[in-house]
N, C-alpha and C positions, 0 to 999 in steps of 0.2 A: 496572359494566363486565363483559362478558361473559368467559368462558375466550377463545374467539376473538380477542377485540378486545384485550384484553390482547397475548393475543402477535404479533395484527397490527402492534400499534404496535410492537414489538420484530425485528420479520422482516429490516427495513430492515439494523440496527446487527450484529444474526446472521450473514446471509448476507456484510458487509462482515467482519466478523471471522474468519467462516469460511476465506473465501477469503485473507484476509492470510495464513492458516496453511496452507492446502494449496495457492495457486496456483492453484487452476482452479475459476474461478465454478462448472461445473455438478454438481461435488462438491460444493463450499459451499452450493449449495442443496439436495441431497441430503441433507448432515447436518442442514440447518435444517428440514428436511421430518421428520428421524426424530426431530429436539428434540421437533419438534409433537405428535408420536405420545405420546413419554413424557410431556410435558408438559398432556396433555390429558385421562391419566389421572391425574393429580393436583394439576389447577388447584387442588381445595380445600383442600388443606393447606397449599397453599406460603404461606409469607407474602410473601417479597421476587422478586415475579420475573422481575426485569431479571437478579438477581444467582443466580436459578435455571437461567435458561433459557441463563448464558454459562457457568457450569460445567458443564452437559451436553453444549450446544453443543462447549464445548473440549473433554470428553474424548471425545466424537465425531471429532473432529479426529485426535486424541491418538490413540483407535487406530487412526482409519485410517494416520495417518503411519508408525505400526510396523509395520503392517501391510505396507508397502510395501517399508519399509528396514528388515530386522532388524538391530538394534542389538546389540554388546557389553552386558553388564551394567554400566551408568555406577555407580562408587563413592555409597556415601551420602555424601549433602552436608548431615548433619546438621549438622556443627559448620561454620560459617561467622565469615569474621575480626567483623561490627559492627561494626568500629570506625569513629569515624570517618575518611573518606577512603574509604569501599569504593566501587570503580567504579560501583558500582549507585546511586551517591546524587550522581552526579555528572551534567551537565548531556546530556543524550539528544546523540547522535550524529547524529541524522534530518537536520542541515543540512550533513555531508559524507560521507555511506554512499554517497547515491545510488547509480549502475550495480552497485557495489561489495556490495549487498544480495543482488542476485540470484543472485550466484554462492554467496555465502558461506553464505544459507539452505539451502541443499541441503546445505551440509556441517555443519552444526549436528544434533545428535541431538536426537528430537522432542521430550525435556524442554527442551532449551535454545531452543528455535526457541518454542515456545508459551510460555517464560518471557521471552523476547526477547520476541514480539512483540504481547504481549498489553500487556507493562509503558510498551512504549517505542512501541508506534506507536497502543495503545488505552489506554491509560492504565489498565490493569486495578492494583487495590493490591497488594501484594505479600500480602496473607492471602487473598484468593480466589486467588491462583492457587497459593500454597501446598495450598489447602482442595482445587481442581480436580488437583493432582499426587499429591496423598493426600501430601506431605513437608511441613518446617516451613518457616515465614516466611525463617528463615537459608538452608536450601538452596535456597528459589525465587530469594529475592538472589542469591544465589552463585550460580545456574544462568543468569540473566540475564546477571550479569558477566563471565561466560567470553564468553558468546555477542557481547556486547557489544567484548569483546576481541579477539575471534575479527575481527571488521566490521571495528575499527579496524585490525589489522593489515593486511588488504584494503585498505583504502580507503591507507593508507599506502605502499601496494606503488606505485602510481599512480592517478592521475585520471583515467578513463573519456574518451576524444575525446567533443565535443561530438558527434557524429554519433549515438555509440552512446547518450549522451544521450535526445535525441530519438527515437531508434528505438527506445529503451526505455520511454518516456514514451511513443508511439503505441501500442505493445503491450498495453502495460498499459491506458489507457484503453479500446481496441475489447475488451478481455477482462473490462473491470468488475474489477480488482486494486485497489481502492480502497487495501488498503496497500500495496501498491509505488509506487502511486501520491502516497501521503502521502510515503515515503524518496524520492522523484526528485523533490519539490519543497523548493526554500529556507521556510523559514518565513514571511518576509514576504514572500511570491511575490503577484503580482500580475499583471491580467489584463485590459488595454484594448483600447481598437478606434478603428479612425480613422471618420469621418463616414461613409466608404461601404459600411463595415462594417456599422456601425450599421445601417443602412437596409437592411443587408438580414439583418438579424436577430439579429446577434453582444448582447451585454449592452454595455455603454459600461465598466462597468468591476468585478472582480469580487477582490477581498482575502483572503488568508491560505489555509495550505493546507489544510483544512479543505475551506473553501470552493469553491476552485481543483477539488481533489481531486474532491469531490462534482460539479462542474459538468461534468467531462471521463467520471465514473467509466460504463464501458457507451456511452460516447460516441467521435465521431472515426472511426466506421468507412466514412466517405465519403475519409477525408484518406488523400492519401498524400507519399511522400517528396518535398523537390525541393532545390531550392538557389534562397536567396531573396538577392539582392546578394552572393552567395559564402558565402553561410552556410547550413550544412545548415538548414532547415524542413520547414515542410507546407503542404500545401494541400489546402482541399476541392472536388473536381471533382463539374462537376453535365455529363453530357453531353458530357463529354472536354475539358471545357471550365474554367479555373481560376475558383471564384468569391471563396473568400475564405482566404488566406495566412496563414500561424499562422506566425508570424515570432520565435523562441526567444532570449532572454539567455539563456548559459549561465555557469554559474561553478564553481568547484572542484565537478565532477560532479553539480549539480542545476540545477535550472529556477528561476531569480529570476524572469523575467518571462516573458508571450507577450501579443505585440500582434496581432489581429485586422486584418489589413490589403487592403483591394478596390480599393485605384486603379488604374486602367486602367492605369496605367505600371507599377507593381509588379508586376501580375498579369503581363501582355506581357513581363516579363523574367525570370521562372521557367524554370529546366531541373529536369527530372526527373530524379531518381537514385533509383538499385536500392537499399531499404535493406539499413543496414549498410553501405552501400560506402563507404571511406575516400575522403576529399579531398586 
């Protein structure tokens, strides 16, 4: 396999990881574009390089985020408690962060944002990102666990209105936020369609967020806000015209389910609404 083709098969998961850490796809392709550059002067040495091209990629990331927010000098977090019980070894948060992420990233210093969300929504081990922060295995745990602290408290302040739900979950998909997109969904989130859905083009039916994620990411920029039976949704307009309804479960501030839905009667009883506007 070529230098190329190597890191073509890698570009997909790059640009996805990128963006979890800066927010804005067209940066995230930027870093994965200068990965390219460095990585193409030394395809032949590298041996492993999935596990090359995401420590670059991340501390591409890394300086751009300082770059942007100068940070205080964060204490060394050499010594860390191990034991067991530490937050960091305790079950991921992703099925009640949802809304609660978006704010709380921004206030995370960029070690703890790229220790958060490399661990917990990419599933990075704690020694590459140790290896990617140039600190030991204890202070990337510990820097996750704060971060991870920092969410729950948010998320414990209150639960996001379903509206803001949805209007977070549309954003994020027309922007390709693949991890935002993974925290605003439940884990067995799932994804059907009724018969006239179907027929006109929706999947019949689509499982777990992974899956979910991937199928919306860079997608949805036809939908817009409505109210489907009294409950905020979406819908995609072809010609000012509704064709098919994305009809939202919501629950403690993430997406369990969304039904694809085209009956003439459903569609005929949509009102639009300004997102973000409360009900």
């Amino acid at each position: 396999m070529s230098s190329i083709e190597e890191f073509e098969a890698e570009r997909a998961r790059l640009v996805r990881l990128a963006a979890g850490l800066l927010d804005d796809r067209a940066e995230s392709e930027d870093m994965v574009q200068q990965a390219w550059l460095r990585f193409h002067g030394n395809a032949t040495v590298i041996d492993n390089v999935p596990a090359w091209l995401t420590v670059v990629t991340t501390r591409l990331c890394l300086d751009r985020l300082r770059s942007k927010v100068p940070q205080p000098i964060e204490p060394a977090d050499q010594a860390d408690s191990g034991v067991e019980g530490d937050p960091a070894d305790q079950v991921v948060l992703a099925d009640t962060v949802g809304v609660a992420l978006q704010v709380v990233l921004e206030r995370l210093s960029p070690t703890e944002r790229v220790a958060f969300v490399l661990h917990d929504t990419f599933g990075v081990d704690f020694g590459t990102i140790a290896a990617t922060l140039a600190v030991s295995s204890a202070a990337a745990r510990k820097l996750a666990s704060r971060a991870r602290t920092k969410v729950a408290t948010a998320t414990a302040e209150g639960t996001a209105a379903d509206w803001q739900v949805v209007d977070a979950f549309l954003a994020a998909a027309r922007g390709g936020n693949f991890a935002r997109l993974l925290h605003l969904l439940a884990p067995g989130v799932v994804v059907t369609a009724d018969a006239e859905a179907i027929a006109a083009g929706t999947p019949a039916r689509v499982e777990g967020r992974e899956e979910v994620a991937a199928m919306f990411d860079g997608a949805a920029k036809a939908a817009l806000p409505v109210f489907l039976e009294g409950r905020p949704g979406a819908a995609w307009f072809q010609h000012g015209q509704p064709r098919v309804a994305f009809d939202f479960t919501v629950a403690r501030g993430v997406v369990h389910a969304i039904t694809f839905r085209a009956q003439q009667d459903v569609l005929a009883s949509l009102t639009r609404r300004v997102a973000a506007q409360r009900r």
